[in-house]
C-alpha positions in Angstrom: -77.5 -27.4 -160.6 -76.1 -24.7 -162.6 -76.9 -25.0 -166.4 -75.1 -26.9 -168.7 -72.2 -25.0 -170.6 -72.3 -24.3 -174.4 -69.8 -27.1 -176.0 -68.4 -28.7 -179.5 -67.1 -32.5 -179.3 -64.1 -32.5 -180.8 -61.3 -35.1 -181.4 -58.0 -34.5 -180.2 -55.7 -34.5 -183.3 -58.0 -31.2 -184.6 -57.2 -29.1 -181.5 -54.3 -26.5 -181.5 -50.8 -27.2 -179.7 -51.8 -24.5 -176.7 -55.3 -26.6 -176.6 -53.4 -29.8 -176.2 -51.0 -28.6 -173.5 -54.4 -27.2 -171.1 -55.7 -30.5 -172.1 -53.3 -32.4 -169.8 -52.2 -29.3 -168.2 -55.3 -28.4 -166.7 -57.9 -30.8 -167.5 -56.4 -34.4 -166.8 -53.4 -33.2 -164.7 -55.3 -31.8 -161.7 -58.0 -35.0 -162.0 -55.4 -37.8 -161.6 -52.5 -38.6 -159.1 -49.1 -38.8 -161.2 -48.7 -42.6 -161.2 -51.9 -42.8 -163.1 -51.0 -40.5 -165.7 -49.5 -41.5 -169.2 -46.4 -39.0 -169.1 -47.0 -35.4 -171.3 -45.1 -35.3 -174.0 -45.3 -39.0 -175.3 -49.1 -38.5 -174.5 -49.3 -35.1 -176.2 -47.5 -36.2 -179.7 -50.4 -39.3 -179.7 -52.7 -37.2 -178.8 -52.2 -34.8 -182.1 -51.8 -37.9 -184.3 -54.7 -38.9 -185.9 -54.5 -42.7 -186.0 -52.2 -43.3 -182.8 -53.9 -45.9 -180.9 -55.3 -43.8 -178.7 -58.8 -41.6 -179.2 -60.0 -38.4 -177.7 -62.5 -36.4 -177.5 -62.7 -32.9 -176.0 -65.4 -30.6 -175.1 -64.3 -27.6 -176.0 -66.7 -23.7 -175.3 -67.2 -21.3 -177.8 -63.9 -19.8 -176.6 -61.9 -22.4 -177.7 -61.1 -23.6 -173.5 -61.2 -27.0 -173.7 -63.5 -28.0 -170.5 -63.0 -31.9 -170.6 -61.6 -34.8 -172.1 -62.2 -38.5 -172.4 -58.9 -40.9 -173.9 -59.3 -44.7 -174.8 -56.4 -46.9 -176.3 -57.2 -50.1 -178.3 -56.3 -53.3 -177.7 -57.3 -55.4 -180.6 -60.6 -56.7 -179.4 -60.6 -54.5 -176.0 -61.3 -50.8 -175.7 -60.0 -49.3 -172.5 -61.1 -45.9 -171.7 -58.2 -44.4 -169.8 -58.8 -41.4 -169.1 -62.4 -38.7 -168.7 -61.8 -35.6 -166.4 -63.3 -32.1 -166.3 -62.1 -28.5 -165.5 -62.7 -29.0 -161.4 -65.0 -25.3 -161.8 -67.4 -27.2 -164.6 -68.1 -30.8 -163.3 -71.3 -31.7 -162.0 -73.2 -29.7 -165.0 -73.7 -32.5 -167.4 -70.1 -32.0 -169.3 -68.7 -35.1 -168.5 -71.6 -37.3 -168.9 -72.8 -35.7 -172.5 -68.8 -36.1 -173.6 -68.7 -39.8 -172.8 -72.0 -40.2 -174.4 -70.8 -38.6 -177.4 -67.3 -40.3 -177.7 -68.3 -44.2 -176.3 -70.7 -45.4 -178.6 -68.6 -43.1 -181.7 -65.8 -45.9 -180.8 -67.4 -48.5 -180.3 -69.4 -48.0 -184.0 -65.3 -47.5 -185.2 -63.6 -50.3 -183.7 -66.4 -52.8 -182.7 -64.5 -53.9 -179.9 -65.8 -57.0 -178.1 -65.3 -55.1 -174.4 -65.3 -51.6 -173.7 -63.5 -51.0 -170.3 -62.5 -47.7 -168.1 -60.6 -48.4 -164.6 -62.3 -46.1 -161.6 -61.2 -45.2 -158.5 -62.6 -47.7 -156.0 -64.7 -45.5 -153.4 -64.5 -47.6 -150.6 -60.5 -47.2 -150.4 -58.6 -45.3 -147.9 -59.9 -42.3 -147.0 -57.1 -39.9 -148.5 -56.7 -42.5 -152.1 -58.7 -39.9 -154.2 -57.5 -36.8 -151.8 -57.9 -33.5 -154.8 -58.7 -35.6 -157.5 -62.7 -35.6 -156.9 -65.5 -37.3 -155.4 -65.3 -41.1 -156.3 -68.7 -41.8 -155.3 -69.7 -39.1 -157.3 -67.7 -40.6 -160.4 -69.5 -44.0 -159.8 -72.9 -43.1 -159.6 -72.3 -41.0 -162.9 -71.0 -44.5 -164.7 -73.7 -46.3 -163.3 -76.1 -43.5 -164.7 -74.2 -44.4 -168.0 -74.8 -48.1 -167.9 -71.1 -48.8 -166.2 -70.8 -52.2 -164.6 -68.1 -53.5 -162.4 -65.6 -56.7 -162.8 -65.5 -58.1 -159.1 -61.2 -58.5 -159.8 -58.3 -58.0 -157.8 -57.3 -55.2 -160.2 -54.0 -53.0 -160.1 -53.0 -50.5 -163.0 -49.8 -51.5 -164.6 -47.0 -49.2 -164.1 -47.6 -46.6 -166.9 -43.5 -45.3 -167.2 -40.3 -46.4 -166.2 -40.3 -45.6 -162.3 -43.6 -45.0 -161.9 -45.9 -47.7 -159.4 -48.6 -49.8 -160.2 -52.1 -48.3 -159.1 -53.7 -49.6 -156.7 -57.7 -49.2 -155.3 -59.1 -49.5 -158.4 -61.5 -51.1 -160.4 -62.2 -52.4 -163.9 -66.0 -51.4 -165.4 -67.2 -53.0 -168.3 -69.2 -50.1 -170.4 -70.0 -52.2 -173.2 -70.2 -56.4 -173.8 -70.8 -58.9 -175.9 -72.3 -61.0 -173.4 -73.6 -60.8 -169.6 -70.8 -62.8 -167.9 -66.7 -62.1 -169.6 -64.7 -64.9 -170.8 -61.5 -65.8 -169.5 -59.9 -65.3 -172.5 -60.9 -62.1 -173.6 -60.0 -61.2 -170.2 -56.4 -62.6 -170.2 -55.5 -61.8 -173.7 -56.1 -57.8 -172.9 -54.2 -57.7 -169.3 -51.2 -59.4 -170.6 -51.3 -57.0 -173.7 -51.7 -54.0 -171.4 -49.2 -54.9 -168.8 -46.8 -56.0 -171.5 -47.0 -52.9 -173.8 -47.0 -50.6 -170.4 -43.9 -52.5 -167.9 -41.9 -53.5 -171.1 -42.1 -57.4 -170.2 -45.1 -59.9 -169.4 -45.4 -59.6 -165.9 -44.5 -63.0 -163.7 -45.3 -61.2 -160.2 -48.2 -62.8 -157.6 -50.1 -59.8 -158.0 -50.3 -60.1 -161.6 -50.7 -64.0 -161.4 -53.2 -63.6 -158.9 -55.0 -61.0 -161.0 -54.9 -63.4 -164.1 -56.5 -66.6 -161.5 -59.1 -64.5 -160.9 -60.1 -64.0 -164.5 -60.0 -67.9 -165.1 -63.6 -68.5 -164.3 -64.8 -71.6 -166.2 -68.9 -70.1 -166.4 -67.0 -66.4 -167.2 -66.8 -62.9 -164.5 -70.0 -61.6 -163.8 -71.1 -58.0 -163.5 -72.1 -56.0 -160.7 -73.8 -52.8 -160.3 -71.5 -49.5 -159.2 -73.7 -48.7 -156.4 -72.8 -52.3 -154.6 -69.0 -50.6 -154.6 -69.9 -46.8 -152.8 -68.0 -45.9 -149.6 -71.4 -45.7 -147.7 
């Protein structure tokens, strides 16, 4: 493994205009497919605000390239980390990991959210869902390695523009709780919020519905470990 790369931690809203632009340019952009990315310019102008709603961190060299980049948006008692990609040439030498251990427990000390949540590609999904966009067995053991654990849901990413689709094969992991089984409520309150604030109305659709059913477990949803979810 080749050594890991000289880097600052630095939040979004102190970077520069051209750092902003390779952040989503060349960091997030090649790392997601299009439906799962917030669209640039409405993401850029939050992004250089400092209280927006959404947080980010970059790792940035002593060059000023920013390398990676983890995003989160609050949801009053919910923290939902949307977003942690690396330059394709630098992952797999301890950038992303040491930037999500940096940024994570900063927000969660800031917000004192009650769940902190990321959605991850599901690994065991068809064999092209993650085609250019990385290893997602790689990803997961890395979350594990970082204390993620999954919600067993039937979970879809709401449609993040107008025109865009929901997302599909993946999965919600819990990186931080309050408890060891989640509530209903908690649950429900934060995917009507999100689906709300992202389609424009509260969603009355089976697969929503059927999402929300799910949720409704009277003893609370467990969690299970990343590795139970690998393709092999």
């Amino acid at each position: 493994m080749t050594d890991k790369p000289v880097v600052d931690y630095v939040d979004s809203w102190l970077l520069s205009p051209e750092q902003l632009a390779s952040l989503y340019d060349d960091v997030l952009n090649p790392s997601f497919p299009v439906d799962e990315l917030m669209p640039r310019e409405g993401l850029l102008t939050r992004l250089a605000q400092q209280d927006s709603g959404v947080c980010c961190r970059a790792a940035v060299d002593p060059a000023g390239r920013v390398l990676a980049a983890i995003i989160a948006d609050t949801y009053s008692r919910v923290l939902l980390l949307s977003y942690l990609a690396v330059l394709p040439e630098f992952r797999d030498r301890g950038v992303g990991s040491g930037l999500a251990r940096d940024a994570v427990p900063r927000w969660i000390a800031r917000y004192r959210p009650a769940l902190a949540l990321a959605e991850v590609e599901d690994p065991r999904g068809p064999a092209d869902a993650d085609a250019g966009h990385g290893d997602a067995d790689a990803r997961m053991r890395l979350y594990e390695g970082l204390g993620g654990l999954i919600l067993p849901l039937p979970y879809v990413q709401p449609a993040l523009s107008e025109g865009a689709e929901r997302v599909r094969n993946l999965l919600l992991m819990v990186f931080y709780a309050h408890t060891e089984r989640i509530g209903a409520d908690l649950l429900v309150g934060f995917l009507t919020d999100y689906f709300t604030s992202c389609e424009g109305r509260t969603p009355t659709d089976a697969e929503f519905t059927g999402l929300i059913t799910a949720c409704r477990r009277t003893d609370g949803v467990p969690l299970l470990k990343p590795s139970e979810y690998l393709s092999v």
